[in-house]
N, C-alpha and C positions, 0 to 999 in steps of 0.2 A: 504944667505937665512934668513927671521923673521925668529926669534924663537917666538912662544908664549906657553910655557910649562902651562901643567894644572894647577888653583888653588891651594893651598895647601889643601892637604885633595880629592882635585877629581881626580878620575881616568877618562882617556878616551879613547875608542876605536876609531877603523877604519877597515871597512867590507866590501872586494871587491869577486867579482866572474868572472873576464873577464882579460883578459892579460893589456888591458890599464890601468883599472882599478889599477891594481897591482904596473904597475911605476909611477902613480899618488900619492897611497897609501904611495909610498916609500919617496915621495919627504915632505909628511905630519905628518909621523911618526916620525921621531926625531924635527922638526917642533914643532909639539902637546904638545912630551913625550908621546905617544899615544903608544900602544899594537895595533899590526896589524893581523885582520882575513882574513886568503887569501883561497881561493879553494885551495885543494890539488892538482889539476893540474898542477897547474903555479907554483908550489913549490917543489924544488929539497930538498928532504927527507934526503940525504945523506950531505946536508950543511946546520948546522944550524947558523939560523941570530937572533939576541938578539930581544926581541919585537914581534919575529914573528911566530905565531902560523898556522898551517892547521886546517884547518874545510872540512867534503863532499862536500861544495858548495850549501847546500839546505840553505838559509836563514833562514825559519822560524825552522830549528829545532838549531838554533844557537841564534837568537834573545832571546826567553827569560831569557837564562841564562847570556846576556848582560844586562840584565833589570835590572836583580837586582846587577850586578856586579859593572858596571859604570855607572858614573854620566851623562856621554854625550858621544853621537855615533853618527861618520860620517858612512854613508852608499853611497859608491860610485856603483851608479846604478841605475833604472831607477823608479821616484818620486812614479808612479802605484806601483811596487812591492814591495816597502816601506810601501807605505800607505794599502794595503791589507796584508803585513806581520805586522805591527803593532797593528792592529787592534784590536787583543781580545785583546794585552797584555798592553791597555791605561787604567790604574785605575784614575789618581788623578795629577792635574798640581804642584800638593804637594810632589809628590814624583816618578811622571815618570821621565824617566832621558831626558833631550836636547837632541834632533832627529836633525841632519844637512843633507842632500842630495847631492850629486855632481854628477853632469853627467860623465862620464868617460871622455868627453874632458878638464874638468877643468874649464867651462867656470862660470859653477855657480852653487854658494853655499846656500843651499837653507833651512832657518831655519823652522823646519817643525812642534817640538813640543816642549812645554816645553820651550818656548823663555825668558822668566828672571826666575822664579825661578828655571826652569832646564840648565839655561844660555846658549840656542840654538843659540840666538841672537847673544850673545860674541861668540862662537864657530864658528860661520858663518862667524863673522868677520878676527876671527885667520883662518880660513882655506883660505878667500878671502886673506889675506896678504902674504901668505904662497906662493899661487899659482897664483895668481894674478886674480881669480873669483872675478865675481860680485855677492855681496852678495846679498840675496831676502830675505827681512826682512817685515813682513806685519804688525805685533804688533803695534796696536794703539798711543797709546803714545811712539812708536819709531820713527813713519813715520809721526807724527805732532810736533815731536820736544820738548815734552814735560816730567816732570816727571814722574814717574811709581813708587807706592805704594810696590810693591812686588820686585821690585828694590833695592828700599833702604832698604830693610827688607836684601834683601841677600846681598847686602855691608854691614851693619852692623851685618851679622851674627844676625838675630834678627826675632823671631817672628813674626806673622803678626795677630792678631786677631781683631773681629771676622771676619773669612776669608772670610765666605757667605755673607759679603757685599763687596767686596775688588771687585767686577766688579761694583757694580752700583759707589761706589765712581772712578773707574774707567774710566765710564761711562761719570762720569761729568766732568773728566781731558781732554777724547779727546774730549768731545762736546764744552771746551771752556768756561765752565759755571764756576764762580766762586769759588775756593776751596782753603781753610785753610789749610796750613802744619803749626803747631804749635809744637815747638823744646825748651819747656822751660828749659829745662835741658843742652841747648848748645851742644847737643852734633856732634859730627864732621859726616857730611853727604858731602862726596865726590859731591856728584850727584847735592845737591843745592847747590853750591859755585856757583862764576858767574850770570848772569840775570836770570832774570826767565821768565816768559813767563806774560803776561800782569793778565793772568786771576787767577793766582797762588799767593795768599797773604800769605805772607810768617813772619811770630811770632817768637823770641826767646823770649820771655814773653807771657803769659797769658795777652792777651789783655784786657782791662776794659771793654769795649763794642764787642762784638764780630760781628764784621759786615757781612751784609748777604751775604749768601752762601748757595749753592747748597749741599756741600758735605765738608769732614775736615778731614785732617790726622796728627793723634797725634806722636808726637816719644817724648817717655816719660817711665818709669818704676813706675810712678804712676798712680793711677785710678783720674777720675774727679770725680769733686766734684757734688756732687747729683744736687747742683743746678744749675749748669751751664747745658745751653739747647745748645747743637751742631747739626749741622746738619748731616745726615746718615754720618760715620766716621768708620774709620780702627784706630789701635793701632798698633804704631810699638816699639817692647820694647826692648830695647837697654839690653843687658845683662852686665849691669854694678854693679850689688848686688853682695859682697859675704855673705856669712852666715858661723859666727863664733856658735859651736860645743861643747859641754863639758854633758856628763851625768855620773850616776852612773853604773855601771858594769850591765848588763844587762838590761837595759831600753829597754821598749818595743818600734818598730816602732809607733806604734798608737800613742805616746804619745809625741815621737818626730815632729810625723807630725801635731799632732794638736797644740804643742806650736810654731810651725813655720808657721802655716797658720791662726791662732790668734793673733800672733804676725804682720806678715804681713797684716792683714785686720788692727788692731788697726792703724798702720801705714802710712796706705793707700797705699800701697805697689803690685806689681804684681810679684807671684810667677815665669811668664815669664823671668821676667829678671835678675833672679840669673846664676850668671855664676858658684860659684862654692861654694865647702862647706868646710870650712877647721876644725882641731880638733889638738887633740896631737897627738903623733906618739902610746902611750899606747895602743889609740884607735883604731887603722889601721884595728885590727879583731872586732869591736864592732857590732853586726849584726844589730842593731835598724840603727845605721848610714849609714850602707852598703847599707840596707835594702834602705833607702830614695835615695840616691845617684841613686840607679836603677832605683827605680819610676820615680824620678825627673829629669831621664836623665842627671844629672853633678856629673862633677868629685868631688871627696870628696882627699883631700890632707892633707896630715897630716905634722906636721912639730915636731922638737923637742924642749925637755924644753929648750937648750939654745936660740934658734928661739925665742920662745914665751915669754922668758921673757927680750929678747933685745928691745921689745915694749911696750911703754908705757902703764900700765895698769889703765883706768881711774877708776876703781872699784876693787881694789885686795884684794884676799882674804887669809886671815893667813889659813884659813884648806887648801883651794886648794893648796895652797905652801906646806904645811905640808904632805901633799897625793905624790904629781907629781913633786913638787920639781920648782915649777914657779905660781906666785902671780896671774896668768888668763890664761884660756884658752880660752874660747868661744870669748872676746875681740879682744885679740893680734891675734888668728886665724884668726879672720874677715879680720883684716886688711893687714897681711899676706898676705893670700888669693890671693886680691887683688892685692897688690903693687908686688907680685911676677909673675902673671898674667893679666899684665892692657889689657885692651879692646881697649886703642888706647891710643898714647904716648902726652905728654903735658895734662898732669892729673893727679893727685895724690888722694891716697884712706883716706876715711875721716869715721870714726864712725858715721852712723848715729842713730843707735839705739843700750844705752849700754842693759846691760845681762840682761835678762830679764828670770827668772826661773819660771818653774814648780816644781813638786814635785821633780821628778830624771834629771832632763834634763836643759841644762842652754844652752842660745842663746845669740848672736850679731851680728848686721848686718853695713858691712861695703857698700861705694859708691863711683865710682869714681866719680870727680870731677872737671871741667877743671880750669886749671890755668888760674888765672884772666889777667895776664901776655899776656896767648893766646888769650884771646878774644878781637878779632876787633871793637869788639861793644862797647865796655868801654872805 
């Protein structure tokens, strides 16, 4: 039998109510790595099977506490009771989980919601491999062969702004009409290796003239430049920043976040693609730091003095040595940061902006960077 085990990071169910349903489920659940919900009928109470949980059998009073549980849910059973049991519980293609359908004969798998950023699509496809279903895939730029903006945002683990345009430039992908993917930063997109489709002009530079187009999709962790006129465009931002760390003993959050988001605008920089924030280990209770890492959704890592001063420090400082016992913090963290956590391998992390201080608070932001080595285009 495929295996296709979830993502890393996702979890996924599988929700039967009927006795076939149930030996279907069985053949899908180590298959997935999937957690299986079965009617308590079908299910001998007295033996228990790993993965496998009892529910009453009523669907919708089990559905919404899969919603927020898992990432993606096979519902073996039939498409109606799916789509009237899902119904209140659809907020946002942002954050509903991949809905796949299968009839109890196996014959087909049927991606219902949430098909790339809640990856229904690819679940349709693992459960078609599994069982041997014909997957039913509707998604526009699935079923014309073409790229998908919210695709490569989730292979790249990456943001997608702003998102209320990401159908009309969508729009112009399946109509065939002309559209820019511009990737000046090289960086590695599974999805565009190989051809592309005639109408998809495809940049690893900033092109001098930018020729016309309908619509353009950046993959980039910087803003464009005011003067550059693109046509309606999505932002996909690769989380390749770290942000190196150092204040005095109780700095306020305020004062952290606005030397990192003045720093970042000087820069021309997008707060989207920091992946992580690094500091010293002293700091690991510092609340102003903490404080950020929460707002900003990324991990804050701290490392110790010998860590931080095994890296080069291009700006050291005799009091900071004199305090913490290593010539940088906010530098060496940056980079740290990074090189301990790359975002994708054949790269290495580069300073791109040294410390730059406030009053109590001192910053560096490191980048990765691919190796010239790697790039086909040189």
């Amino acid at each position: 039998m495929t295996k296709h085990p979830s993502p890393e990071h996702e979890k996924r169910a599988i929700v039967t109510i009927t006795r076939p349903g149930f030996e279907l489920a069985r053949k899908l659940k180590d298959g997935l790595g999937a957690t299986l919900y079965v009617s308590e009928k079908y299910l001998d109470t007295n033996k228990k099977e790993s993965a496998i949980e009892a529910f009453d059998g009523v669907v919708k009073n089990l559905l919404p506490r899969l919603f927020q549980e898992y990432d993606g849910i096979v519902l073996i059973m039939a498409l109606g009771i799916v789509v009237r049991t899902i119904a209140p519980l659809i907020q946002d293609k942002k954050f509903d989980p991949g809905i796949v359908v299968v009839d109890v004969t196996g014959k087909f798998s049927i991606s219902l919601l949430s098909g790339h950023l809640g990856g229904a699509n690819q679940l349709a496809r693992d459960v078609s491999d599994i069982i041997g279903a014909t997957p039913v895939i509707t998604t526009g730029t699935d079923v014309t062969g073409t790229i998908a903006p919210d695709m490569i945002a989730k292979e790249l683990k990456a943001d997608l702004e702003p998102f209320e345009l990401l159908k009309k430039v969508s729009s112009a992908i399946v109509d065939g009409d002309k559209v820019l993917v511009i990737n000046p930063e090289k960086i590695p997109v599974p999805s565009l290796e190989g051809p592309m489709k005639p109408h998809i002009l495809l940049f690893d530079a900033w092109p001098e003239i930018l020729p016309p187009s309908r619509a353009a999709v950046i993959i980039s962790s910087r803003k464009v430049r005011q003067e550059v006129s693109l046509p309606v465009h999505v932002f996909i931002r690769p989380r390749v920043l770290t942000v190196g760390l150092g204040c005095n003993r109780g700095t306020s959050f305020s004062e952290i976040l606005t030397l990192l988001t003045e720093t970042f605008s000087a820069n021309n920089l997008s707060l989207s693609s920091i992946r992580a924030f690094g500091t010293i280990d002293l700091k690991s209770d510092e609340e102003g730091l903490l404080e950020l890492s929460r707002v900003l959704d990324r991990p804050l890592l701290t490392f110790t003095r010998e860590e931080l001063s095994s890296v080069s420090t291009p700006n050291p400082s005799a009091m900071v040595e004199s305090h913490v016992g290593t010539p940088g913090v906010a530098e060496p963290a940056a980079v740290l940061a990074l090189s301990q956590n790359p975002p994708f391998s054949g790269g290495q992390a580069h300073l791109i902006v040294h410390k730059t201080k406030s009053v109590n608070a001192t910053i560096a932001i490191a980048e990765w960077q691919r190796n010239p080595d790697n790039d086909s285009n040189q």
